[in-house]
C-alpha positions as a Markdown table, in Angstrom:
| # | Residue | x | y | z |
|---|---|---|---|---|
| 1 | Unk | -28.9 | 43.4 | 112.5 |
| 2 | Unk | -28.9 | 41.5 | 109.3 |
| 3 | Unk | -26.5 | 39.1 | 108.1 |
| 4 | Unk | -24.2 | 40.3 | 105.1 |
| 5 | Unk | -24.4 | 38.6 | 102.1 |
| 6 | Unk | -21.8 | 36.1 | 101.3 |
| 7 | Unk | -19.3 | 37.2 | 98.6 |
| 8 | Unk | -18.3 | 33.6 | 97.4 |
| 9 | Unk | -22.0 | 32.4 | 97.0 |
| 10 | Unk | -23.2 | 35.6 | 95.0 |
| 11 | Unk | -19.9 | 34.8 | 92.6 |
| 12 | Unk | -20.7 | 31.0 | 92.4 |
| 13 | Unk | -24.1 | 32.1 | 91.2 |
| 14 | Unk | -23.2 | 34.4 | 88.9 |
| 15 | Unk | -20.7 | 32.0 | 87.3 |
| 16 | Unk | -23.4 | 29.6 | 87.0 |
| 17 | Unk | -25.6 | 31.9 | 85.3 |
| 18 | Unk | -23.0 | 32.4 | 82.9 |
| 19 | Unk | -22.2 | 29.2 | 82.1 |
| 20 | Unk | -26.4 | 28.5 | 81.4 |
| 21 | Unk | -25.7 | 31.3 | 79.4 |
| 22 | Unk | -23.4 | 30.1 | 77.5 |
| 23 | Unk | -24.4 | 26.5 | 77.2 |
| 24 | Unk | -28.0 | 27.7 | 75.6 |
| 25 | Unk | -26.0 | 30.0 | 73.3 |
| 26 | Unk | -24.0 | 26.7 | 72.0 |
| 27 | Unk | -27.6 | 24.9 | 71.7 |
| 28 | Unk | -29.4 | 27.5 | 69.8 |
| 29 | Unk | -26.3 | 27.7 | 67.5 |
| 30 | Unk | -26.3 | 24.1 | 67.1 |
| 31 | Unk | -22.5 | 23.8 | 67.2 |
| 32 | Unk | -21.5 | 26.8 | 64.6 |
| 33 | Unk | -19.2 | 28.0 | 66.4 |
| 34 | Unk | -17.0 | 24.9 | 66.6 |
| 35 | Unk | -17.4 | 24.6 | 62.6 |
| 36 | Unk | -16.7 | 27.0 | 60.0 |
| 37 | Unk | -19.8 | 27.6 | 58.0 |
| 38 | Unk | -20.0 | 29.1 | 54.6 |
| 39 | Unk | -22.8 | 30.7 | 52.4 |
| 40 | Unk | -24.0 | 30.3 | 49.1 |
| 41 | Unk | -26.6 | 32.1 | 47.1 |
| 42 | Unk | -29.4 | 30.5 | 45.1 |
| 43 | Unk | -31.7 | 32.9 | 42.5 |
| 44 | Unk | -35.5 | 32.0 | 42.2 |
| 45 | Unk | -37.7 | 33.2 | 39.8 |
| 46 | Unk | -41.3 | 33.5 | 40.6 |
| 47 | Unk | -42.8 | 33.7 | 43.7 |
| 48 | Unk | -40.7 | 32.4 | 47.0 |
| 49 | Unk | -44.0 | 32.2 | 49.3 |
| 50 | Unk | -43.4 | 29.6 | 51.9 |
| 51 | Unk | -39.9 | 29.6 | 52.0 |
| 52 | Unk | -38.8 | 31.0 | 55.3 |
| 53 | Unk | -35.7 | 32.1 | 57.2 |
| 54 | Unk | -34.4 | 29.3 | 59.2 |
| 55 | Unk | -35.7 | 26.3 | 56.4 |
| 56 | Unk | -33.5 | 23.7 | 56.0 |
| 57 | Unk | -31.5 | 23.0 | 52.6 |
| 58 | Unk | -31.1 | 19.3 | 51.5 |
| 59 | Unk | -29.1 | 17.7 | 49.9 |
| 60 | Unk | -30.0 | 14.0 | 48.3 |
| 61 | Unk | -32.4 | 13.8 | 50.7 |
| 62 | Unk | -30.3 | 14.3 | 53.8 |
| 63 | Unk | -30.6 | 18.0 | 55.4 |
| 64 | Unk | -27.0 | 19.9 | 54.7 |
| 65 | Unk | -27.8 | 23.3 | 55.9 |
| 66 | Unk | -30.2 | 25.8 | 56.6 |
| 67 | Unk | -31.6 | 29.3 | 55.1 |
| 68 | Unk | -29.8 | 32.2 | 56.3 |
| 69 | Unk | -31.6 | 35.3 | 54.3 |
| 70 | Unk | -34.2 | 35.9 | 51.6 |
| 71 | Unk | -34.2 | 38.8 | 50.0 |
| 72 | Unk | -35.8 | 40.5 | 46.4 |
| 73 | Unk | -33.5 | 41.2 | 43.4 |
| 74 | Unk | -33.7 | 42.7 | 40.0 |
| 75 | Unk | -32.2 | 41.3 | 37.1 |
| 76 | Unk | -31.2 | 44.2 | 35.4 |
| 77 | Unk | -29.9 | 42.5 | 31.9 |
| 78 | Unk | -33.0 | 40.0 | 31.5 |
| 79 | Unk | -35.7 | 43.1 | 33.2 |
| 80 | Unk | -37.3 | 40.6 | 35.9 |
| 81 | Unk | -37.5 | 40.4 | 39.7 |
| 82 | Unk | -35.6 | 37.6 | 41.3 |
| 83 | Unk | -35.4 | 36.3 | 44.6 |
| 84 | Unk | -31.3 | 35.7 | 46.4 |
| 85 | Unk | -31.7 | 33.3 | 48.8 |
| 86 | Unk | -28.8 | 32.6 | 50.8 |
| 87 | Unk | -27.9 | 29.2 | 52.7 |
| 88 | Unk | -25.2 | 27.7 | 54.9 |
| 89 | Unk | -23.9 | 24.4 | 54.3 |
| 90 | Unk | -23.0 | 22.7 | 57.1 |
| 91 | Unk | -19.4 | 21.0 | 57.7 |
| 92 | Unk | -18.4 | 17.4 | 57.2 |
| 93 | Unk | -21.8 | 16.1 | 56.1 |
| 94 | Unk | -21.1 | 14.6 | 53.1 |
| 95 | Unk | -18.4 | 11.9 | 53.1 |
| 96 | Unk | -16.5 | 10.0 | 50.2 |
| 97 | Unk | -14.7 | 6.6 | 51.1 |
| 98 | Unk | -14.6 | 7.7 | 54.4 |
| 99 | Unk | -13.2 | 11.1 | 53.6 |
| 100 | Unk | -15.0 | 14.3 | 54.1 |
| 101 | Unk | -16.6 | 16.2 | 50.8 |
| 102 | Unk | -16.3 | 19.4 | 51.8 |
| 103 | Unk | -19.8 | 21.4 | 50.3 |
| 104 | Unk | -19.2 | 24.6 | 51.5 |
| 105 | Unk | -15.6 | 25.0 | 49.2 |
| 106 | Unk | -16.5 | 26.9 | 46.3 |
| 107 | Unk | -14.5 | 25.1 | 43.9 |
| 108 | Unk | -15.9 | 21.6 | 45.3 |
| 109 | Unk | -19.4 | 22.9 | 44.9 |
| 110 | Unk | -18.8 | 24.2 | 41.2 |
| 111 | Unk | -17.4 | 20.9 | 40.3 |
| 112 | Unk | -20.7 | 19.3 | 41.5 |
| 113 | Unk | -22.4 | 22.1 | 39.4 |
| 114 | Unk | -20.8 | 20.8 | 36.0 |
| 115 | Unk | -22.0 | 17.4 | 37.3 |
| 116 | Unk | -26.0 | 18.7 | 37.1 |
| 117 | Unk | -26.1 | 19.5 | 40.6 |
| 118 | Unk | -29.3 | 22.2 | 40.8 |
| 119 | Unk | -31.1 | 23.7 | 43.3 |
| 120 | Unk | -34.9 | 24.0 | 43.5 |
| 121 | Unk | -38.2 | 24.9 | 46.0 |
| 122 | Unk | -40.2 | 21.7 | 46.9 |
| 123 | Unk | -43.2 | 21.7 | 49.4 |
| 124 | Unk | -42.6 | 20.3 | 52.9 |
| 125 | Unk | -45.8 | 20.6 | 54.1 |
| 126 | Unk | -49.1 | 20.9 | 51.9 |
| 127 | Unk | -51.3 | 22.3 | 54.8 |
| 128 | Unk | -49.1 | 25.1 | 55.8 |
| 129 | Unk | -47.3 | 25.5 | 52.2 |
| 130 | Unk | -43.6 | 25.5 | 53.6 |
| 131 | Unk | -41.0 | 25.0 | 51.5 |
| 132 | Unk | -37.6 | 24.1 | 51.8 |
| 133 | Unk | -34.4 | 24.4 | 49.3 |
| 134 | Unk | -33.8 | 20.9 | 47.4 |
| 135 | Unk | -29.9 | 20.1 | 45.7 |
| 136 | Unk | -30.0 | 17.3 | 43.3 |
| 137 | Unk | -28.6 | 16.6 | 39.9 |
| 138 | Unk | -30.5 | 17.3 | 37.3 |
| 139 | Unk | -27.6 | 17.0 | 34.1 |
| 140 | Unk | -30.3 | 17.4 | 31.4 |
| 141 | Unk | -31.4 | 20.9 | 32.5 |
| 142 | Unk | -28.7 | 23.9 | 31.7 |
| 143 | Unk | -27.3 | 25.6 | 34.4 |
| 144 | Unk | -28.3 | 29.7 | 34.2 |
| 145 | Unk | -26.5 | 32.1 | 36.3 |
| 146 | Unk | -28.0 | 35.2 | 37.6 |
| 147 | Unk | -24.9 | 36.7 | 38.9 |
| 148 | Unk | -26.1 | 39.5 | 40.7 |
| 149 | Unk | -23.6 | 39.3 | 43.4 |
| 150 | Unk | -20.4 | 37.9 | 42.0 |
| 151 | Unk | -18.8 | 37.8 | 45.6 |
| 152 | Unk | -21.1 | 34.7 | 46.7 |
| 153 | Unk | -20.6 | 31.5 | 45.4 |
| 154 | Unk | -24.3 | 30.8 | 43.4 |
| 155 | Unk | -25.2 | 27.6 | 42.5 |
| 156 | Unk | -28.0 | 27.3 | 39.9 |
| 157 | Unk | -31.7 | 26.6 | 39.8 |
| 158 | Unk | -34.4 | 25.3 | 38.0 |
| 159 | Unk | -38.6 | 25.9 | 38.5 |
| 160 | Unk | -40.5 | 23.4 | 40.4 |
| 161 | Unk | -43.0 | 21.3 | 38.6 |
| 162 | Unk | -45.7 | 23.8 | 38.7 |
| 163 | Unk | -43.8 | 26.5 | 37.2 |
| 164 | Unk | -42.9 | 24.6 | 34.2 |
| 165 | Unk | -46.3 | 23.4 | 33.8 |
| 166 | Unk | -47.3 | 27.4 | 33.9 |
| 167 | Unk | -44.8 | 27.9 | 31.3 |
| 168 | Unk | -46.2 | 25.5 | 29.4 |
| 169 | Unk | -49.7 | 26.6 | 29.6 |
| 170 | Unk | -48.7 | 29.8 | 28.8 |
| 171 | Unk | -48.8 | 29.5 | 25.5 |
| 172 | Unk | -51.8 | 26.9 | 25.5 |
| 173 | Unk | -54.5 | 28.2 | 23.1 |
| 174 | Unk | -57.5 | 27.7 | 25.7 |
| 175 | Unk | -59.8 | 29.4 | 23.6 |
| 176 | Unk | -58.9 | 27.4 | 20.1 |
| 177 | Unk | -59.0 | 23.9 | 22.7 |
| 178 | Unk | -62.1 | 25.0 | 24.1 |
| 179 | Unk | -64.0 | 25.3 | 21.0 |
| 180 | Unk | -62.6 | 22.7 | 19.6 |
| 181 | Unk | -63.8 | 20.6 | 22.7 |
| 182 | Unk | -67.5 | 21.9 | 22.3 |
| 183 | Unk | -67.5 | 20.8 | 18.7 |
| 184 | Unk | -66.6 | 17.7 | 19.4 |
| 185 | Unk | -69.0 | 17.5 | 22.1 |
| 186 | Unk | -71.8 | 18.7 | 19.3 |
| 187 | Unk | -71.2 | 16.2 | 17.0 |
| 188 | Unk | -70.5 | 13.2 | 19.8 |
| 189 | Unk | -74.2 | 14.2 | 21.3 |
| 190 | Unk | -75.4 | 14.8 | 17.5 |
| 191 | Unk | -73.9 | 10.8 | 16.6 |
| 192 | Unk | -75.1 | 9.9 | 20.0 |
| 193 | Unk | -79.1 | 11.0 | 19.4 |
| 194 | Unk | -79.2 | 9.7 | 16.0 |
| 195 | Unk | -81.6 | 6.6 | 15.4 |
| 196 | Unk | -79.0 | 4.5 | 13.4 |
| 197 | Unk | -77.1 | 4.9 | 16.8 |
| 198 | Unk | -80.2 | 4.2 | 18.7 |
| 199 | Unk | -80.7 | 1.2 | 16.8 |
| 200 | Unk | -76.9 | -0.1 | 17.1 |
| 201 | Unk | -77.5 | -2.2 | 20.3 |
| 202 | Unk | -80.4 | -4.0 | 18.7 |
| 203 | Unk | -78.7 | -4.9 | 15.6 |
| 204 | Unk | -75.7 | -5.9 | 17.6 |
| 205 | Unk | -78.1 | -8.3 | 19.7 |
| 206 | Unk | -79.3 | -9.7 | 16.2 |
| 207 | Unk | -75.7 | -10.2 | 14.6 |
| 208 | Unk | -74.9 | -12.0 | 18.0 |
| 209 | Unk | -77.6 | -14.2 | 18.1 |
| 210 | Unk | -77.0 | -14.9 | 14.3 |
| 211 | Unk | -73.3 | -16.0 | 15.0 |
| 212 | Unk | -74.2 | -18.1 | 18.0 |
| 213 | Unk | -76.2 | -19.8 | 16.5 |
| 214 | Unk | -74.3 | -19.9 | 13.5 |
| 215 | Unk | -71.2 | -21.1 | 15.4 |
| 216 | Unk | -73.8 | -24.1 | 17.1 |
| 217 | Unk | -74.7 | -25.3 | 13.4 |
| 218 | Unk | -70.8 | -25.1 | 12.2 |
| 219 | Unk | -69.9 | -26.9 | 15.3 |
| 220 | Unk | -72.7 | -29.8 | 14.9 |
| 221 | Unk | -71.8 | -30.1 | 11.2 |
| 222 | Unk | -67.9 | -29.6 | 11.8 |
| 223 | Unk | -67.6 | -33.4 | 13.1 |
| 224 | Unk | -68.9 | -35.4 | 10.2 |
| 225 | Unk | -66.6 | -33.9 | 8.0 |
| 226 | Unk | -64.1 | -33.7 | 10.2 |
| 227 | Unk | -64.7 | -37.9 | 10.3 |
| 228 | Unk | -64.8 | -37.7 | 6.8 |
| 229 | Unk | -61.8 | -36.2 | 6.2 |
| 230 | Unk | -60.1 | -38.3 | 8.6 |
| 231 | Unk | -61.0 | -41.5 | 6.0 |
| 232 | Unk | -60.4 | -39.8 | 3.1 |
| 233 | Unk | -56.7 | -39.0 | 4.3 |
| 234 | Unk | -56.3 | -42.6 | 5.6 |
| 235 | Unk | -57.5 | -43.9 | 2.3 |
| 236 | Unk | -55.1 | -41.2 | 0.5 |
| 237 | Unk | -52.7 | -43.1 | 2.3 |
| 238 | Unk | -53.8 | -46.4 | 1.3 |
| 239 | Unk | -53.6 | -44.9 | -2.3 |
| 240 | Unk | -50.8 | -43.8 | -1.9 |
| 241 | Unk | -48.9 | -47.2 | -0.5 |
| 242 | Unk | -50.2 | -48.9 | -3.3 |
| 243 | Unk | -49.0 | -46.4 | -5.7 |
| 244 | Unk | -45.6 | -46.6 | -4.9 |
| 245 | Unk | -46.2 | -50.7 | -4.8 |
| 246 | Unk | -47.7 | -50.5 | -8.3 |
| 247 | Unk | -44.8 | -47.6 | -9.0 |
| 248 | Unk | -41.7 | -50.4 | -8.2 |
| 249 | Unk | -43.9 | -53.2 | -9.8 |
| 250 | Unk | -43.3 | -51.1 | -12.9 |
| 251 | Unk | -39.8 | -50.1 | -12.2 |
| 252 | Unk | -39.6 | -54.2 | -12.2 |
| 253 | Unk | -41.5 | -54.8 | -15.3 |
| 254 | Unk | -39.3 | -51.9 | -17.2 |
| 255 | Unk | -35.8 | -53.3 | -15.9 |
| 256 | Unk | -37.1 | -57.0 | -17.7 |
| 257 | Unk | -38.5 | -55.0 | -20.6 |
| 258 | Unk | -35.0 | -53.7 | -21.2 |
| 259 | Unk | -33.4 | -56.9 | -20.8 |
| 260 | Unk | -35.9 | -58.6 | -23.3 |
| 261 | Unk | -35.5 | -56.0 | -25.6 |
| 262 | Unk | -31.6 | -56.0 | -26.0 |
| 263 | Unk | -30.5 | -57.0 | -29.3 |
| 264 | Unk | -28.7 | -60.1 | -28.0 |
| 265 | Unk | -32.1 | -61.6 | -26.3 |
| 266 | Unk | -34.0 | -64.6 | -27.9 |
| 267 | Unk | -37.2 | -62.8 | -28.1 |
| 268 | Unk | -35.5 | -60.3 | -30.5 |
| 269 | Unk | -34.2 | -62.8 | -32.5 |
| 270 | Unk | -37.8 | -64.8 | -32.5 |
| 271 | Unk | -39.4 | -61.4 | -33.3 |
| 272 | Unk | -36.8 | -61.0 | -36.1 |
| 273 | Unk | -37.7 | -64.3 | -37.5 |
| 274 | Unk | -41.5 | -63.6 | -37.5 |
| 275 | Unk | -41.3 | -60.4 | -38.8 |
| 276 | Unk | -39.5 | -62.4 | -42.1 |
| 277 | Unk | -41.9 | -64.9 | -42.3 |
| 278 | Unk | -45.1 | -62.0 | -42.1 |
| 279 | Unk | -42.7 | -60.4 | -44.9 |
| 280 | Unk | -43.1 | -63.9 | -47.3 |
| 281 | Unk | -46.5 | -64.6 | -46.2 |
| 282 | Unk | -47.5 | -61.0 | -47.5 |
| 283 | Unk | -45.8 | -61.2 | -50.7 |
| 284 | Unk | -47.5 | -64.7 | -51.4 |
| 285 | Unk | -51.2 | -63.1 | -50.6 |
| 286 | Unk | -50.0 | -60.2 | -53.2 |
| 287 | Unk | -49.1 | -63.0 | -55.8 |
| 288 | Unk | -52.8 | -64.6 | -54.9 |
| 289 | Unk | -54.9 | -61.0 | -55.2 |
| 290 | Unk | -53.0 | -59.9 | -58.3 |
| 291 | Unk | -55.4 | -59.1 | -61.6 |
| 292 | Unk | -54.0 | -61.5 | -63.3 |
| 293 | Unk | -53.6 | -64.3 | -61.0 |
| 294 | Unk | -56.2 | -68.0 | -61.5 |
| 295 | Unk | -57.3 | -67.6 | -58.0 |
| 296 | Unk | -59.0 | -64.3 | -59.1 |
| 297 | Unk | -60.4 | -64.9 | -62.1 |
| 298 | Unk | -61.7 | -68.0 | -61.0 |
| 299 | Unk | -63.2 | -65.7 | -58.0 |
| 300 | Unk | -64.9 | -63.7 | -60.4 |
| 301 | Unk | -66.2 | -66.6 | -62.6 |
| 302 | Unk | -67.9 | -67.5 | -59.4 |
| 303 | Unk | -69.1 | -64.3 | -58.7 |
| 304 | Unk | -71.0 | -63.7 | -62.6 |
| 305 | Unk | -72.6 | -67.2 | -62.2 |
| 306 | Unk | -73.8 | -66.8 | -58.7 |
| 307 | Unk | -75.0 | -63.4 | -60.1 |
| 308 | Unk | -77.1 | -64.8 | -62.6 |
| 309 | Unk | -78.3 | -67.7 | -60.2 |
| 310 | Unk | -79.6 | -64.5 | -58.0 |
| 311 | Unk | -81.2 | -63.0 | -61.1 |
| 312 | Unk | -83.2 | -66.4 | -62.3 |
| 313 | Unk | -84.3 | -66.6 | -58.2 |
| 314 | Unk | -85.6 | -63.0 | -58.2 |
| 315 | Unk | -87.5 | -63.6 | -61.8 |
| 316 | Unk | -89.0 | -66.9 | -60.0 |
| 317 | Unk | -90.4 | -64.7 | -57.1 |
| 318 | Unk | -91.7 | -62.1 | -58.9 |
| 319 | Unk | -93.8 | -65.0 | -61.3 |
| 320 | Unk | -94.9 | -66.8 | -57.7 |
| 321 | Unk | -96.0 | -63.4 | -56.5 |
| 322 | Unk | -98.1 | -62.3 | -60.0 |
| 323 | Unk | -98.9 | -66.2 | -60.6 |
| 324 | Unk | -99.2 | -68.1 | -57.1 |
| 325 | Unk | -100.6 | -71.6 | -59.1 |
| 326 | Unk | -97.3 | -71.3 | -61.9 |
| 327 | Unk | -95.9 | -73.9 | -59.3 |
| 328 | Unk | -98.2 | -76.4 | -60.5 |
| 329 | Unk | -100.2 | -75.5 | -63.8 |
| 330 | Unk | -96.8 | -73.6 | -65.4 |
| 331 | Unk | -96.1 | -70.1 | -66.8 |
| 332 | Unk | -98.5 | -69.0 | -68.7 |
């Protein structure tokens, strides 16, 4: 006969399985049900691959939430397809001098908004492509609202990197760069090939050698006139020391000067008395040299005989010359 079962151990174990139960439940929730949780709503244009359900959402770096749903949108107003992704912030993860920040109130979060605060895909892993949800401030870019579900609280994005730098492309002329890039190319290989080119390294060789050897000669000749400068300047100073010597000698010589020359000094008065004399002595040779004066008609008395005495002596040499013998046999 068997034994029946034991009512009290059958409950126990059903209470324990219950409490498992409900202990894994609280783990695989991580806590949300002890923490009011609220959702926002970000709107991404362009392609959302990567980003999946579950991915977390951070915020300066430290993880603030997760991703609760991603789903495909139309924008009717602009005509383009848009991707809602809706997150849930976490409670109490942000604090402020010790005070809670509370990221999931919508009129907190819109404040932060007007700050710059934007939202934005970023890669997680490059092998597998994930991608989470990035919040920083970015104050420079404008924040654009989709609006497709005024109910949620949306907080604004901007592209990633790549998508600007597609933007940007976008409107690259390849075609114009890429000719423009074989022309060049042309006339580089064109430049390159020539023989004036060809020759350039050889001619630089030359000029180089020239210089060195030019800078050897400058550099042997640069020291005797670099000596010979040096005693030129030190006998510029020489000159120049006796200059201002010879320059106060002068200064001297021009202060006596001006004291000799005063009208009350002796040598003006000696001068003065000189200068009379030269005066009487002048006015006595004018008396002597006068037409009418003896002294110069006796002079030129003097000067008719010894004119004829000149005459009778050339007459004399011109008979010795015709008549050597006159001397001592007579004229004839």
């Amino acid at each position: 006969m068997s034994k029946q079962a034991n009512p009290t151990l059958i409950g126990s174990f059903v209470l324990g399985a219950i409490a498992l139960a409900i202990v894994a439940t609280l783990l695989l929730s991580r806590g949300s049900w002890f923490g009011e949780q609220r959702r926002h709503v970000l709107y991404f244009e362009g392609a959302a691959q990567g980003l999946q359900v579950g991915a977390a959402v951070v915020f300066l770096g430290v993880k603030v939430g997760t991703v609760k749903e991603i789903q495909l949108g139309i924008d009717q107003n602009r005509q383009r397809f848009l991707v809602p992704v809706t997150i849930e912030i976490e409670p109490h993860v942000v604090r402020s001098n010790g005070e809670p920040v509370d990221l999931r109130d919508r009129a907190t979060l819109q404040q932060l908004v007007a700050k710059g605060l934007r939202g934005r895909l970023r890669m997680r892993n490059l092998l597998t492509g994930q991608l989470y949800v990035d919040l920083d401030f970015h104050p420079d870019k404008p924040a654009q609202y989709a609006a497709l579900d005024p109910g949620l609280s949306e907080i604004p994005t901007i592209p990633t990197a790549v998508e600007e730098l597609t933007s940007t492309l976008e409107g690259f002329a390849a075609d114009k760069f890429l000719a423009d890039v074989t022309a060049i190319s042309g006339a580089i290989n064109n430049l390159l090939s020539a023989k004036a080119t060809q020759d350039l390294p050889r001619r630089l060789d030359a000029t180089l050698r020239h210089l060195e050897s030019l800078t050897a000669r400058l550099d042997a000749q640069s020291r005797p006139i670099l000596d010979e400068v040096r005693n030129d300047l030190a006998e510029t100073r020489k000159a120049m020391a006796a200059t201002q010597a010879a320059m106060a000698t002068v200064e001297k010589a021009a202060d006596r000067v001006a004291t000799l020359a005063g009208t009350d000094s002796g040598m003006v008065r000696n001068m003065t008395r000189a200068s009379d004399d030269l005066a009487k002595a002048a006015a006595s040779l004018h008396g002597l040299a006068a037409q009418d004066s003896p002294t110069v008609q006796n002079m030129n008395n003097a000067l008719k005989e010894i004119a004829r005495a000149a005459a009778a002596v050339r007459l004399l040499a011109e008979t010795l010359e015709e008549q050597p013998d006159a001397i001592y046999r007579g004229k004839r």
